[in-house]
C-alpha positions as CSV (number, residue, x, y, z in Angstrom):
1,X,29.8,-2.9,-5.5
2,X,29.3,-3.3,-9.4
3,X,26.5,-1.1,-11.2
4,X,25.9,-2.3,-14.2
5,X,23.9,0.7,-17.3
6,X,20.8,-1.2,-17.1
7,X,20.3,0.1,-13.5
8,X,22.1,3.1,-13.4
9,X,19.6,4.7,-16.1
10,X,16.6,3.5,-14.2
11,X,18.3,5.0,-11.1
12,X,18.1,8.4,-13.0
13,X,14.6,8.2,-14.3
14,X,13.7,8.2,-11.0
15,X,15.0,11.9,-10.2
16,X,13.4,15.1,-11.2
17,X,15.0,16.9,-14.8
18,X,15.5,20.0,-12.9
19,X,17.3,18.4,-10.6
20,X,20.3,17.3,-12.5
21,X,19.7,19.3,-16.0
22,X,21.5,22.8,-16.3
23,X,19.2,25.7,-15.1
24,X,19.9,29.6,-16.3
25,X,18.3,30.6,-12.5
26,X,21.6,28.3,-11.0
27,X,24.0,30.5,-12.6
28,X,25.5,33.5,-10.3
29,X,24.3,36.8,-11.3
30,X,25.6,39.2,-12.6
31,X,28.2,36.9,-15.0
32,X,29.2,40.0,-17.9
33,X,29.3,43.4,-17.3
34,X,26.1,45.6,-16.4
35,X,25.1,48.6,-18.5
36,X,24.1,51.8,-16.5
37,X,22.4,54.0,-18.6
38,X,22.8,58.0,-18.1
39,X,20.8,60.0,-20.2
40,X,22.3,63.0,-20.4
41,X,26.0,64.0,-22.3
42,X,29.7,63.0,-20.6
43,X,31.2,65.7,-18.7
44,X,27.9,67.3,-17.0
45,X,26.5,66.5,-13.3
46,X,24.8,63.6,-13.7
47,X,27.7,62.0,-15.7
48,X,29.7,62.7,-13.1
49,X,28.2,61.3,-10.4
50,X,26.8,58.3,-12.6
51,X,30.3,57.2,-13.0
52,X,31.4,57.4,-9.7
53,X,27.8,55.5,-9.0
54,X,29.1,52.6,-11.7
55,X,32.7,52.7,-9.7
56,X,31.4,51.4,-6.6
57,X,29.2,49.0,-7.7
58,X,31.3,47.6,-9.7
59,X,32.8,46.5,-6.5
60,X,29.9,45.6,-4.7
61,X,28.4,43.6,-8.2
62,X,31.8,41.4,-8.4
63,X,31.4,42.7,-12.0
64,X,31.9,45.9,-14.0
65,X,29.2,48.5,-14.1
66,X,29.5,50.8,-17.4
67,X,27.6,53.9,-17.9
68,X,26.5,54.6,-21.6
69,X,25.2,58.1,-22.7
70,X,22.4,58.3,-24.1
71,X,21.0,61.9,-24.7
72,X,18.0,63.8,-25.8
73,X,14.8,65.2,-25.1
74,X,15.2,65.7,-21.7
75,X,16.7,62.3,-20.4
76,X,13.2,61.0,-22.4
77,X,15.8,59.1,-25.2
78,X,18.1,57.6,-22.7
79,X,14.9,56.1,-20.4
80,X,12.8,54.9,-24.0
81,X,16.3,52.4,-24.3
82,X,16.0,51.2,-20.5
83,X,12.4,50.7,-20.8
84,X,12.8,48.8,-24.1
85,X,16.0,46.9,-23.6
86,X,15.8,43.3,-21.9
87,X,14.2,42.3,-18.6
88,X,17.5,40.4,-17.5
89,X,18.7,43.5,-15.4
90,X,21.7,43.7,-17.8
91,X,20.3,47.4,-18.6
92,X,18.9,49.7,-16.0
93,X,19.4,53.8,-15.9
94,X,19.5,57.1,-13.7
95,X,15.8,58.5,-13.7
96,X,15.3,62.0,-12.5
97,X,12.3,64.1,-11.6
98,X,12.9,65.3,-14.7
99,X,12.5,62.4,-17.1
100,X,9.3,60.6,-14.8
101,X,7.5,63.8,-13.9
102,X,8.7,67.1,-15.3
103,X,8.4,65.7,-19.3
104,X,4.7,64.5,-18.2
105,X,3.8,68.8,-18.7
106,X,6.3,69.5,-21.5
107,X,6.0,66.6,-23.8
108,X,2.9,66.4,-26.3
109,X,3.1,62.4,-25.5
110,X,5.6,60.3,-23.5
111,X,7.5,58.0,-25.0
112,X,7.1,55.6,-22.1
113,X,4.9,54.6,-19.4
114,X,6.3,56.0,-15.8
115,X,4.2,53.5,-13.4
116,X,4.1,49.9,-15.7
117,X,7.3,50.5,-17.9
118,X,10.2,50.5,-15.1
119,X,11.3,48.0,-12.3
120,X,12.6,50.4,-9.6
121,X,15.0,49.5,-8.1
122,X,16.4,52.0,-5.5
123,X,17.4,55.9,-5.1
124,X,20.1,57.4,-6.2
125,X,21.2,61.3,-5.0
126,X,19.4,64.7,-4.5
127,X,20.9,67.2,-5.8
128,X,20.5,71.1,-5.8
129,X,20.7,73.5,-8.7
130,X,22.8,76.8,-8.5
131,X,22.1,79.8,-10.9
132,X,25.4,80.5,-12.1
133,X,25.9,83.4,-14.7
134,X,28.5,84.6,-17.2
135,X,30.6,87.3,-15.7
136,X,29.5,89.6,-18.4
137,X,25.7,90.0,-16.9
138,X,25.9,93.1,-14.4
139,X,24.0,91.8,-11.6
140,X,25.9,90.5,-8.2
141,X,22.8,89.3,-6.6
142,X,19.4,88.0,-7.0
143,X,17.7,91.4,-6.5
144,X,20.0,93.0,-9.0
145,X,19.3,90.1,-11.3
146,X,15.8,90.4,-10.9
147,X,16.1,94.2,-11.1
148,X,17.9,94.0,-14.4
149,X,15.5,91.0,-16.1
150,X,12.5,93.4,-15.4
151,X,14.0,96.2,-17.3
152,X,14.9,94.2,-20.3
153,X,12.3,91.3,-20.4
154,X,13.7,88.3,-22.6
155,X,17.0,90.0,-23.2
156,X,19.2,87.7,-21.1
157,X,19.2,83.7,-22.0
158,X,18.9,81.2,-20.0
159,X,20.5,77.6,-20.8
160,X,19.2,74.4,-19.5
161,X,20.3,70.3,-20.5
162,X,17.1,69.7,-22.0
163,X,13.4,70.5,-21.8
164,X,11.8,69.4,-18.6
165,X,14.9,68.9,-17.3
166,X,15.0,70.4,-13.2
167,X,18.0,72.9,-14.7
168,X,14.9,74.3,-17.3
169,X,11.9,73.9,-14.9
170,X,14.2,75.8,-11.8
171,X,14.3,78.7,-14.2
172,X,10.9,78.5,-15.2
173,X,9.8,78.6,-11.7
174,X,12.4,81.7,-11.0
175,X,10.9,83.5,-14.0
176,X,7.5,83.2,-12.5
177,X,8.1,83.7,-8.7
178,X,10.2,86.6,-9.7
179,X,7.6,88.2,-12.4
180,X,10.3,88.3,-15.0
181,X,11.0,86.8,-18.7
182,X,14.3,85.2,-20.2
183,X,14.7,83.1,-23.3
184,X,15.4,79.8,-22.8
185,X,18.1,77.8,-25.2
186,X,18.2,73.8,-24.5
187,X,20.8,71.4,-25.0
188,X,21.4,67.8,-25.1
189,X,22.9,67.8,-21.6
190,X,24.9,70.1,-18.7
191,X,28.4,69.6,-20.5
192,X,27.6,71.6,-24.2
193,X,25.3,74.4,-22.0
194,X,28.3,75.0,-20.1
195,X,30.4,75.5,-22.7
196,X,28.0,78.1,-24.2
197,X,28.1,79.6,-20.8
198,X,31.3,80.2,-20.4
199,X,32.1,81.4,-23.8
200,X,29.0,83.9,-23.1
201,X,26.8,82.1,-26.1
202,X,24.0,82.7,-23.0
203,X,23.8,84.4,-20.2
204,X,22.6,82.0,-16.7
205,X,22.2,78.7,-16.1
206,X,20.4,77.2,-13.1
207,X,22.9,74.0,-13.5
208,X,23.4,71.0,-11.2
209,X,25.6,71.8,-8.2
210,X,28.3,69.1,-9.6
211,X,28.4,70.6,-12.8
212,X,29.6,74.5,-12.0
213,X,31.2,74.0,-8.4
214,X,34.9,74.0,-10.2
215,X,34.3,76.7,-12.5
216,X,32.7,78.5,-9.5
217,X,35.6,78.3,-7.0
218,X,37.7,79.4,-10.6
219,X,35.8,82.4,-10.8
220,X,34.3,81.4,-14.3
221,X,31.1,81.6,-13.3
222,X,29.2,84.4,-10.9
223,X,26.9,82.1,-8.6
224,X,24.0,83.9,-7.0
225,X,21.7,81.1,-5.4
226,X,21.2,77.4,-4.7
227,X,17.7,76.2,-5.2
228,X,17.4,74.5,-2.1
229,X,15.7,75.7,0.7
230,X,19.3,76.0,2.9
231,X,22.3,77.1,1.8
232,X,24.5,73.5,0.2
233,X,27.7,72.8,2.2
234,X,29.5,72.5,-1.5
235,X,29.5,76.3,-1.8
236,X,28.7,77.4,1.7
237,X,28.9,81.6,0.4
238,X,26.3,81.1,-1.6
239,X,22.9,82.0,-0.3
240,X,19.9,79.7,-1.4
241,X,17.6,82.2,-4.0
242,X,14.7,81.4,-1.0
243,X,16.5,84.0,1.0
244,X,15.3,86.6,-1.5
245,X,12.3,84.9,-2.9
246,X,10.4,82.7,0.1
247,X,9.8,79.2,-0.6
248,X,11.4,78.9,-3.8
249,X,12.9,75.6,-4.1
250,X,13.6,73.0,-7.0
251,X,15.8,70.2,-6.7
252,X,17.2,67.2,-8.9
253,X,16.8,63.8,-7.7
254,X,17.3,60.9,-9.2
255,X,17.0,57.1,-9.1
256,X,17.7,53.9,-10.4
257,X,15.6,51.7,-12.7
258,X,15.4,49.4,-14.9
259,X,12.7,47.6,-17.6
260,X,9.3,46.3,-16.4
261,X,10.1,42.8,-15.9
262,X,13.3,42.4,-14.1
263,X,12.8,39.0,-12.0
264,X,12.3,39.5,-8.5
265,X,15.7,38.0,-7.5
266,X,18.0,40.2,-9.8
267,X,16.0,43.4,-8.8
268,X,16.6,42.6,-5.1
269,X,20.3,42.1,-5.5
270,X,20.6,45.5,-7.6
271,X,19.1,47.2,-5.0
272,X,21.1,45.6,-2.2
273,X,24.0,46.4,-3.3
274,X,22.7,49.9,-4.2
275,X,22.1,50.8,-1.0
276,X,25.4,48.9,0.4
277,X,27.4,52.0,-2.1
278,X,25.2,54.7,-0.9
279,X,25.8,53.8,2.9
280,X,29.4,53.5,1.5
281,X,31.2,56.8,3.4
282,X,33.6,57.2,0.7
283,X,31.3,57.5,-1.9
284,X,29.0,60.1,0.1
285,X,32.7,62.3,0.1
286,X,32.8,61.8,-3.7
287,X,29.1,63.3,-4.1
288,X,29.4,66.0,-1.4
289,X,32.5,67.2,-3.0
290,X,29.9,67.8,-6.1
291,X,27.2,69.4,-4.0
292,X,25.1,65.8,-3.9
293,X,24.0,63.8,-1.1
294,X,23.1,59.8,-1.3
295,X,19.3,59.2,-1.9
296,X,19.0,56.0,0.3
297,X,15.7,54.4,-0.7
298,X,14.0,51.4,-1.5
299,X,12.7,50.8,-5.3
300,X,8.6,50.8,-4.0
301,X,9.6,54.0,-2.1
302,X,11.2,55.5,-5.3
303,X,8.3,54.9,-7.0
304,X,6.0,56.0,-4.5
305,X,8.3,59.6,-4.2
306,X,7.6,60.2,-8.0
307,X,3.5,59.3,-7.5
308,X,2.9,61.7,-4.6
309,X,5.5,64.6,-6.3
310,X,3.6,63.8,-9.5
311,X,0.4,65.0,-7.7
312,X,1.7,67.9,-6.6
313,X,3.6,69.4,-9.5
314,X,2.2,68.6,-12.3
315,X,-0.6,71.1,-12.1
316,X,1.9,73.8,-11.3
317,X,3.4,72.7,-14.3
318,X,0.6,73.2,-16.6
319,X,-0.5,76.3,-15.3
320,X,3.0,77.3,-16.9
321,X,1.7,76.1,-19.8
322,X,4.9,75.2,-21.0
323,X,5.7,73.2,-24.1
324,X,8.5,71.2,-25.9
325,X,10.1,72.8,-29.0
């Protein structure tokens, strides 16, 4: 059968443009790599686990996930560039406790907006501090610390990887349950406070679980107390600090999010395969080994977590009345 031009074009002006012209929403997704934002410096905790995060879905994404450190204030810095980068789902980033509720008592103004400047899309660990100390401090438990903090009130330093982070609000909350003073010295991040800890710049350190465990089982490091409310399997030995002081507890958890925005589809798929990884037994090996355990959860029920914590905290927090320098 012949078709001569004259019908073939009317043929065609007969179907719908979308149907036949190229559409950006018919191309697979993700087609280039994915940037995973972690706000605080390589070679601490949450660099740690980030990467082993970015390793798996990487597998799950058909494409490669890379993490990119970006520090400061708190995590604040690294979350400003995920709330302001594009809405394509290219970018997304680790949010903590820290950077969504902690900063919200610390900082004179955020630099973003926590409930309309994010797409979440799902969980990501939780993660327990552990006070570590430099072997030079003559305390062996946390009565003896407590003892010798009394007696010389802001002698002893405490580091943290950034204000508002949960490694400088745990301490916070330790000075106060336990009636006791300590200066506190910031960084950009776990790695550079544990350098200072180890070469006895400062004294403790209530660091993510992941970040000391090694230097720990070296002997390093003196740990005294996990924040949580039990005892972590990581370090077993180690009694949780709310064996001495009753109902202390403060955790790090974290999740994954990206800019407001992200379509619907792209969001969905990010947090599928999310929660394919953390259902993923190797990984939840990898992040015990480190102290961490996966954070299964839905974006809206990451959201809602930080909301109802928000409520609860945040006025603890201010009675503190503690303040970014």
């Amino acid at each position: 059968m012949t078709i001569n031009r004259r019908s073939l074009l009317q043929a065609m002006s007969t179907i719908p443009a979308a149907a036949w012209l190229p559409s950006a929403h018919a191309d697979k997704w993700p087609v280039r790599p994915v940037k995973f934002v972690c706000p605080f410096a390589a070679g601490g905790a949450t660099d740690m686990l980030s990467r082993i995060y970015a390793e798996h879905m990487s597998r799950a994404l058909g494409s490669q996930m890379i993490v990119d450190n970006r520090t400061g204030a708190g995590g604040t810095v690294g979350l400003s560039a995920v709330e302001r980068s594009s809405s394509d789902g290219y970018t997304v980033g680790m949010m903590t406790n820290g950077t969504h509720i902690f900063s919200k008592a610390l900082l004179p103004q955020m630099p973003y907006d926590t409930d309309k400047g994010f797409t979440y899309i799902a969980g990501l660990w939780d993660l327990p501090n552990v006070l570590v100390m430099h072997p030079s401090v003559p305390a062996q438990s946390v009565p003896e610390l407590i003892q010798l903090l009394k007696a010389n009130p802001d002698k002893y330093s405490f580091a943290s990887a950034g204000v508002g982070t949960s490694t400088h609000i745990a301490a916070e909350l330790f000075c106060q349950a336990a009636g006791v003073k300590m200066t506190h010295v910031p960084y950009r991040g776990g790695a550079p406070a544990n350098l200072d800890l180890l070469s006895g710049v400062v004294h403790l350190y209530f660091d993510n679980i992941t970040g000391s465990v090694e230097n720990i089982k070296a002997g390093k490091v003196r740990a005294l107390g996990v924040t949580s409310l039990q005892r972590n399997p990581a370090l077993p030995d180690v009694p949780a600090v709310a064996e001495y002081l009753p109902g202390f507890e403060c955790t790090s958890w974290t999740g994954v999010a990206g800019p407001a925005g992200v379509p619907r589809a792209i969001a969905e798929t990010l947090e599928a395969a999310t929660l394919k990884v953390l259902a993923d037994k190797e990984l939840a090996q990898k992040f015990a080994r480190l102290g961490a355990t996966p954070y299964v959860a839905k974006g809206a029920d990451v959201k809602k977590r930080m909301q109802a914590e928000e409520k609860t905290l945040l006025p603890k927090l201010h009675q503190m009345n503690l303040q970014a320098k």
